[in-house]
C-alpha positions in Angstrom: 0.0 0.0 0.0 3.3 2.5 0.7 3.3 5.4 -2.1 7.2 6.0 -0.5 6.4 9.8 -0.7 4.4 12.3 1.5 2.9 14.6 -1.3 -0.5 13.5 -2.5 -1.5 13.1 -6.2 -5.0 14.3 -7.1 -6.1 12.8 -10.7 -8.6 14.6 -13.0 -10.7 12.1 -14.8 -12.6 13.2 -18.1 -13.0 11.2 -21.5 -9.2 10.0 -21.9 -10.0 8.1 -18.3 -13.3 7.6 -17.5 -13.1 3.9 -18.2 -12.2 1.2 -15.5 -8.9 -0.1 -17.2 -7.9 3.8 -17.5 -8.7 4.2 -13.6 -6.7 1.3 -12.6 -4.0 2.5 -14.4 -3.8 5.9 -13.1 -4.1 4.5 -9.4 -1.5 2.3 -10.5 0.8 5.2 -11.3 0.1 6.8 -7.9 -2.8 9.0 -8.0 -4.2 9.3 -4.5 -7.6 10.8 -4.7 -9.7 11.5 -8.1 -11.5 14.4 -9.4 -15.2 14.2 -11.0 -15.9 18.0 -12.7 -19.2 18.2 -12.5 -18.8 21.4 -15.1 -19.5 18.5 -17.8 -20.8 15.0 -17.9 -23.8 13.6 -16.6 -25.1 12.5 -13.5 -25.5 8.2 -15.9 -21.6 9.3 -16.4 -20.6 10.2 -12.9 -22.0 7.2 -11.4 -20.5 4.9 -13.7 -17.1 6.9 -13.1 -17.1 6.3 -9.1 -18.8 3.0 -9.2 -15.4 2.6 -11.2 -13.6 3.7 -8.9 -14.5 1.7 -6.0 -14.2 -1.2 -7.9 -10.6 -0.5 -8.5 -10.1 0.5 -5.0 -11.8 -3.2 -3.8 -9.1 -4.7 -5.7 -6.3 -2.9 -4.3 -7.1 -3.0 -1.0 -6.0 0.5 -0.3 -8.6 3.9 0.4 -9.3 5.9 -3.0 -10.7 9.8 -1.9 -13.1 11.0 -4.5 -13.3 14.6 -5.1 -17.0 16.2 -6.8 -15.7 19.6 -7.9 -19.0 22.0 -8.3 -19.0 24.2 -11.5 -20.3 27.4 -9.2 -21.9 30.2 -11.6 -20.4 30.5 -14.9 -20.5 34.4 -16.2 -20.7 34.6 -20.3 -21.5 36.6 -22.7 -24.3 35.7 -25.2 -23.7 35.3 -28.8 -22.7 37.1 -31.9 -24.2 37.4 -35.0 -21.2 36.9 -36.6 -20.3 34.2 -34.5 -17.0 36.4 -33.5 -16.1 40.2 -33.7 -13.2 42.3 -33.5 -12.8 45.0 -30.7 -10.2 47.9 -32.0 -8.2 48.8 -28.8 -9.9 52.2 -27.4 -13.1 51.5 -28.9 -16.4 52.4 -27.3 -18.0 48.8 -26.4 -21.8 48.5 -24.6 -22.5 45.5 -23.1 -26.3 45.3 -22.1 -29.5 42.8 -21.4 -30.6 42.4 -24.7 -31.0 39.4 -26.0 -30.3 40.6 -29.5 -27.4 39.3 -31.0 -23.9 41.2 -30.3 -22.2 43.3 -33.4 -18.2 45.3 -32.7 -20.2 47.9 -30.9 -22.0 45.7 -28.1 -22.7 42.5 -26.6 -25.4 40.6 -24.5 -24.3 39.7 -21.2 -27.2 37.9 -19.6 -26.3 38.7 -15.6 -28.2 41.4 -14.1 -26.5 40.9 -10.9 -23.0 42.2 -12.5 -24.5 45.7 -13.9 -26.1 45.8 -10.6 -22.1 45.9 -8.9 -20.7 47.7 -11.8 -19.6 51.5 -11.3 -17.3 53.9 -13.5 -13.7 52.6 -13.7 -14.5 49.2 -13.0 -12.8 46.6 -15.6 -14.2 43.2 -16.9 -12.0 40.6 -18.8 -13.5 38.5 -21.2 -11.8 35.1 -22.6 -9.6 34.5 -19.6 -8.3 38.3 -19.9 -7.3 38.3 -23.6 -9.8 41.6 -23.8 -10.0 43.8 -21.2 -12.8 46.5 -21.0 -13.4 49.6 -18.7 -16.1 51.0 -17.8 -17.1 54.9 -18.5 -21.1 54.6 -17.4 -23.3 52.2 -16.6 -27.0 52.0 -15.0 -30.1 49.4 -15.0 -29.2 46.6 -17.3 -26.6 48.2 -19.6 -22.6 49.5 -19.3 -21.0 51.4 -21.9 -17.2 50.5 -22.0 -13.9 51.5 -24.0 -12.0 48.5 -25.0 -8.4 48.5 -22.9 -6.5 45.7 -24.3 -8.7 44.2 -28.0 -8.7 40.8 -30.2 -11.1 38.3 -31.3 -14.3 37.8 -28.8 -16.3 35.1 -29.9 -19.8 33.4 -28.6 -20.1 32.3 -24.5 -17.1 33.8 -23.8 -16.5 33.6 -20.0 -16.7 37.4 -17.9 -14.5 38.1 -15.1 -14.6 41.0 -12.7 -11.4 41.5 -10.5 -12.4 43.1 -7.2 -15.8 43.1 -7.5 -17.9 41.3 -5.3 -21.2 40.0 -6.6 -24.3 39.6 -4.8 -24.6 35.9 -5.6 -24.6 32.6 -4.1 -21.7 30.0 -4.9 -24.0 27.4 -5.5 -26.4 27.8 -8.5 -29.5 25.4 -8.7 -26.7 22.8 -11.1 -24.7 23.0 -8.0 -27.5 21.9 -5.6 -29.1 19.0 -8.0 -24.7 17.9 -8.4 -24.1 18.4 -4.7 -27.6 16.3 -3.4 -26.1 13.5 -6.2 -22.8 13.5 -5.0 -23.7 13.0 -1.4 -25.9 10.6 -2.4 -23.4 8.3 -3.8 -20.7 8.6 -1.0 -18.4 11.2 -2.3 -15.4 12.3 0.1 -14.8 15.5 -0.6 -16.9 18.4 -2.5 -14.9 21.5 -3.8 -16.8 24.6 -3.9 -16.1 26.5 -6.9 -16.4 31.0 -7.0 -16.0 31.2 -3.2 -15.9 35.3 -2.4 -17.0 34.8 1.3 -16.8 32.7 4.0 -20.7 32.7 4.3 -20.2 30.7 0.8 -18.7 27.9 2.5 -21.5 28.1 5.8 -23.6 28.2 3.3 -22.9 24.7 1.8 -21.8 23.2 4.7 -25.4 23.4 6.0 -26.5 21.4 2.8 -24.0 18.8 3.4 -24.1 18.3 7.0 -20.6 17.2 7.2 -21.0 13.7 5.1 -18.0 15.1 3.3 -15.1 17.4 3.5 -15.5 20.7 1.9 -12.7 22.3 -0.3 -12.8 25.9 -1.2 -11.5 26.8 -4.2 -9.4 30.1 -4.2 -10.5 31.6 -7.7 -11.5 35.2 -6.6 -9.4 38.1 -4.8 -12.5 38.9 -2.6 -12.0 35.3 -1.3 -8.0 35.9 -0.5 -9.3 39.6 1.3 -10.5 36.9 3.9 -8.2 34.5 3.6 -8.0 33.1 7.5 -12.0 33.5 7.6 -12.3 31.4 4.3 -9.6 28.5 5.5 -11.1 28.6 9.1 -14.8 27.2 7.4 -13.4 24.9 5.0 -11.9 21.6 6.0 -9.3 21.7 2.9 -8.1 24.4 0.3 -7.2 24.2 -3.5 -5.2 27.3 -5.2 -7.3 27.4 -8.5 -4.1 29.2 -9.9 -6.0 29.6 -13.2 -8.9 31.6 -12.4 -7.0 33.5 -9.7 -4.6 34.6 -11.9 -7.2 35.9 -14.6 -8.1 38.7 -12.1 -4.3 39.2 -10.5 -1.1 40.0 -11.6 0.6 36.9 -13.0 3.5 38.1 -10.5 1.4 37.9 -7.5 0.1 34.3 -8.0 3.4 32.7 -6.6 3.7 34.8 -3.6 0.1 33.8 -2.9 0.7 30.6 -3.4 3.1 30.3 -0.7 1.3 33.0 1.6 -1.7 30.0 1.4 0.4 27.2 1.9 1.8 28.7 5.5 -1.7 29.6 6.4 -3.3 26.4 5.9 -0.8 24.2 7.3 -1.1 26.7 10.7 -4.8 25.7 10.2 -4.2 21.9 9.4 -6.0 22.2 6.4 -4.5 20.3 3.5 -4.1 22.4 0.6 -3.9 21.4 -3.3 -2.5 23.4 -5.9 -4.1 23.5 -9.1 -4.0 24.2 -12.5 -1.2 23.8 -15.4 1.0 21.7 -13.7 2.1 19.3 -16.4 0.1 21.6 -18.9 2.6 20.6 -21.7 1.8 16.7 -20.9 -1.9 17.4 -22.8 -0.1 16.8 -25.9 3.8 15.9 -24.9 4.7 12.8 -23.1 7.4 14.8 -21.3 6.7 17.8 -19.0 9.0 21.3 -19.9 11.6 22.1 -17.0 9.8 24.7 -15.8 6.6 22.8 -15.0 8.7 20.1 -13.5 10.3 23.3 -11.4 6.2 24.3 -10.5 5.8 21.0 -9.0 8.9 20.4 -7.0 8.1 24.1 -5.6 4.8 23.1 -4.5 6.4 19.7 -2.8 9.0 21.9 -0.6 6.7 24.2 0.2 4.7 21.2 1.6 1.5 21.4 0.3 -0.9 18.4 0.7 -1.5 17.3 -2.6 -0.5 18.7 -6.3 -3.4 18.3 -9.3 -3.7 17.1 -12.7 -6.7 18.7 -14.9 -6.3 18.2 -18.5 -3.5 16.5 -18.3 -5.3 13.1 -17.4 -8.3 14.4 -18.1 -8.6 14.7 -21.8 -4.6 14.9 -22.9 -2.8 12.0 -24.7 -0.4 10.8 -21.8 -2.5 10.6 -18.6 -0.5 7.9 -17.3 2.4 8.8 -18.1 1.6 12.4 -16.7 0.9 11.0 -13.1 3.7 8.8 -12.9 5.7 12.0 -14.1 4.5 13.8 -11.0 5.1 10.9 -8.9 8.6 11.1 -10.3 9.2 14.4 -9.2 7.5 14.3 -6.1 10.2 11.5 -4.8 13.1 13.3 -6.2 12.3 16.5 -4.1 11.8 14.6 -1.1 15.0 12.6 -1.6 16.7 16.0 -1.7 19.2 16.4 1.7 18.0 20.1 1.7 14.0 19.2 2.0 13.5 18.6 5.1 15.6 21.8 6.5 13.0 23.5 3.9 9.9 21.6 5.2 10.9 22.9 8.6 11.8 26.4 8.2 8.3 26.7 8.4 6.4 25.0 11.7 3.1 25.8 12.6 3.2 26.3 16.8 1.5 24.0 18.6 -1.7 25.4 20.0 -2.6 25.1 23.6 -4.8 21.8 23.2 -4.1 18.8 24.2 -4.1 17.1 21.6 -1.2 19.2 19.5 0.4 18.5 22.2 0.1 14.6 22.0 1.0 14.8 18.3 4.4 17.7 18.6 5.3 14.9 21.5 4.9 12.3 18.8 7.2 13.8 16.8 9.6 15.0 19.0 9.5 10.8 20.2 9.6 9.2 16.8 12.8 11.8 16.0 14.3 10.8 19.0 14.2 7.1 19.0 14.5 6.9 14.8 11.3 5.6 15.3 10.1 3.8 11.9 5.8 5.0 12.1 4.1 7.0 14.2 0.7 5.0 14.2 -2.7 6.9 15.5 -6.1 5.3 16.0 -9.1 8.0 14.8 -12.0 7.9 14.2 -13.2 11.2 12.0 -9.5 11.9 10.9 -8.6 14.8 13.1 -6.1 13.1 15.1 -4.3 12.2 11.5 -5.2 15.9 10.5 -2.9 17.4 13.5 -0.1 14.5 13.0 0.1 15.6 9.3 0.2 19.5 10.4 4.3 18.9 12.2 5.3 17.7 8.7 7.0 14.6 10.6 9.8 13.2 8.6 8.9 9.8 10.5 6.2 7.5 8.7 2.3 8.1 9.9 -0.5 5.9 9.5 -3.7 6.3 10.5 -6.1 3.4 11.9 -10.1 3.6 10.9 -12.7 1.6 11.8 -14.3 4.3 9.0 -13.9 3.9 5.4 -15.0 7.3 4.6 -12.3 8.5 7.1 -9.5 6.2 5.1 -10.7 7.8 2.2 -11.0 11.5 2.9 -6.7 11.4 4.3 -6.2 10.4 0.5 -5.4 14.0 0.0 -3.7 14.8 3.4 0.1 15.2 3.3 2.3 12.1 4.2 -0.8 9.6 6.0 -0.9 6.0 4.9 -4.8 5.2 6.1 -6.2 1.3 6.9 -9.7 0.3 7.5 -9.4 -1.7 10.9 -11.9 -3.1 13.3 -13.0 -1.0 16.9 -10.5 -1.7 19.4 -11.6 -2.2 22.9 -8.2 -1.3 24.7 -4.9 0.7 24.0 -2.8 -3.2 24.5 -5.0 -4.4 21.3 -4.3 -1.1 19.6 -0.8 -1.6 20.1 -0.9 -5.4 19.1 -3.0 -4.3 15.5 -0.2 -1.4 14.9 2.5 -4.1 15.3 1.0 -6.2 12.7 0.0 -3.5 10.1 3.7 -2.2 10.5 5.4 -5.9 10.0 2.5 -6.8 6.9 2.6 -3.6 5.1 6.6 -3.5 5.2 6.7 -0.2 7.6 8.7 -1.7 10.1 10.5 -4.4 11.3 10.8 -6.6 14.4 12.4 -4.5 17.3 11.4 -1.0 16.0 9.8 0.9 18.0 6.3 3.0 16.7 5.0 6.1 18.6 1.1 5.4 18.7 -1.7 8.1 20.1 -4.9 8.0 20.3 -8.2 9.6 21.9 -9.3 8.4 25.2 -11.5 6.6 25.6 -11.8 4.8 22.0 -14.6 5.8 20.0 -14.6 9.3 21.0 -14.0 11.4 18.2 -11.9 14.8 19.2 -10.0 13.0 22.1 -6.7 12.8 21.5 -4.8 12.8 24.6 -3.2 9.0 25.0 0.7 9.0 23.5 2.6 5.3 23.6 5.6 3.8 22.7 6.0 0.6 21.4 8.1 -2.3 20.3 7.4 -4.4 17.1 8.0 -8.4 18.4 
């Protein structure tokens, strides 16, 4: 079951994967945890897809996370009559309600809500950012712009609005019918696309009632404004590095990269980064240096988990792209200089008991070359904390919950097994032993660091810490 590295692999599936053989083969080359987009496909498609996936995970015998990634409001543009126009830079430009087709000289764009949070200066980006408007005046239903940057704008182009907050909720009525449907058939995580507050995220978390773990997805600057509100309500993060940097500067999308990274690992919430990591892998079965570089950044700053979109979703070389960033992520942490990295950065322990139980675990497992540092949970939080101190010693978390296995697919450096309720801390200790000698952790006479909440089956209890010797 060992993946020999801490850094989680999160797989995109689509129509280059959506088959069984294709899934097994992608677990095969170390993906972790796979993402459904529910911006395409159908619910037939989706079911078929996980149904997939736990058949591939049966076989292995190891937890498979599943991640349903919402679409959240799409803003676009209607249509043209021409099908596409040209907009001269400094031309005048109205965008309106209309549902008349659009000429050179205006366009439909069928979202009250964003004339409604428009004022004069503001600036949309259409296509990504390859036109750029501003606007001069605007009122009830229409905005008359002057084109800042021009080019081609075709039909259903998407609209963005860099620090503008809309009036909106993240979840559209799509969202709702996908979310119910995803619940329904045992999902792990859910990623909650166009998060701008943290009421987004209280807002979906009452629909879910924690049967999953919700992701935010860091797309809009009025979402990084609140940064620590946003982290504190989710239970993970993903740097949609994409969409953010439509409506930033290019140069501030690293730096905010790494300002995440410290502020969810202070949280102990994992945290994926996203978006055009093996981009050249769509059509190249070889990555350029400088993605390579953009993942081995992401390992030493010691995010969670790193993500494939296109790349496995729909490019010619999924496999090979997975087992690419599997590659790298194992050269980084072979590096002598990565764990002095890993550690420049540690999170305080906070005045709980049980950070306390798991910075003592650490600080044990360092001591005595421990070869695991085994915890018994049952809702993952115990394996959440471990996984916070960055421990270069093995962890592996013990669940009598297969969603719990599942849902640590994506947390940084936890090897998760489905065991039965333990009635004492001696049979906990006997189980750890035998896990460590089957699975190849360690070896006779090794010692293991074990904690765990007492007493058993109290989830949020961590307080027991124990050292033991494999017979």
């Amino acid at each position: 079951m060992r993946r020999y590295r801490q850094t989680k692999i999160l797989a995109t599936l689509g129509p280059a994967t959506a088959d069984r053989e294709k899934i097994a083969a992608l677990f095969e080359a170390g993906a972790d945890i796979f993402r459904m987009n529910f911006s395409h496909g159908t619910h037939d498609g989706h079911k078929a897809v996980y149904d997939a996936i736990r058949e591939v995970e049966a076989e292995a015998g190891r937890p498979i996370g599943v991640l349903a990634d919402l679409q959240g409001p799409k803003l676009r543009l209607g249509r043209f009559a021409e099908g596409k126009v040209w907009l001269e830079p400094g031309a005048p430009f109205r965008l309106d309600l209309t549902e008349q087709p659009g000429t050179e000289r205006r366009a439909p764009l069928p979202h009250a809500e964003i004339f409604k949070a428009l004022a004069h200066g503001s600036e949309l980006l259409l296509d990504d950012g390859k036109v750029r408007l501003r606007v001069e005046s605007c009122g009830h239903g229409y905005a008359d712009t002057r084109v800042v940057v021009g080019g081609w704008l075709s039909d259903r182009k998407g609209v963005n609005l860099p620090n503008i907050r809309l009036e909106i909720s993240a979840l559209t009525e799509k969202d709702r019918s996908d979310l119910a449907f995803a619940l329904d058939i045992g999902v792990d995580w859910v990623a909650l696309s166009f998060v701008q507050r943290p009421e987004d995220l209280v807002e979906a978390r009452e629909l879910t009632q924690r049967r999953v773990g919700l992701m935010a997805k860091l797309e809009k600057p009025s979402a990084i404004a609140q940064l620590d509100e946003v982290v504190a309500q989710a239970d993970a993060v993903m740097v949609a590095r994409g969409d953010l940097g439509v409506e930033m500067q290019p140069e501030d999308v690293p730096v905010l990269q790494s300002q995440i990274v410290d502020i969810c690992r202070g949280a102990g919430k994992p945290v994926v980064i996203a978006t055009q990591m093996l981009d050249s892998m769509v059509r190249s079965p070889t990555p350029t240096r400088a993605e390579a570089s953009d993942v081995a950044t992401a390992v030493y700053q010691g995010v969670d988990a790193v993500m494939l979109s296109a790349e496995s979703a729909v490019g010619d070389y999924p496999v090979q792209s997975v087992a690419m960033m599997d590659r790298i992520i194992k050269r980084v942490q072979r590096d002598p200089k990565f764990r002095s990295v890993i550690d420049a950065y540690t999170p305080p322990p906070r005045a709980m008991e049980a950070d306390a139980v798991t910075t003592g675990a650490r600080q044990m497992a360092e001591t005595l070359s421990a070869a695991l540092i085994v915890t018994y949970t049952n809702s993952g939080s115990t394996a959440f904390r471990g996984a916070r101190r960055r421990p270069e010693t093995q962890l592996l978390a013990l669940t009598p919950d297969i969603r719990t296995a599942r849902r640590m697919a994506v947390v940084w450096g936890v090897e998760a097994l489905v065991v039965d309720h333990f009635e004492s801390s001696d049979e906990m200790a006997t189980a750890a032993s035998e896990v460590a000698i089957a699975e190849g952790f360690a070896r006779s006479g090794d010692a293991i660091v074990m904690t765990a909440g007492f007493p058993l089956r109290t989830s949020g209890t961590t307080n027991g810490l124990r050292i033991i010797r494999v017979p």
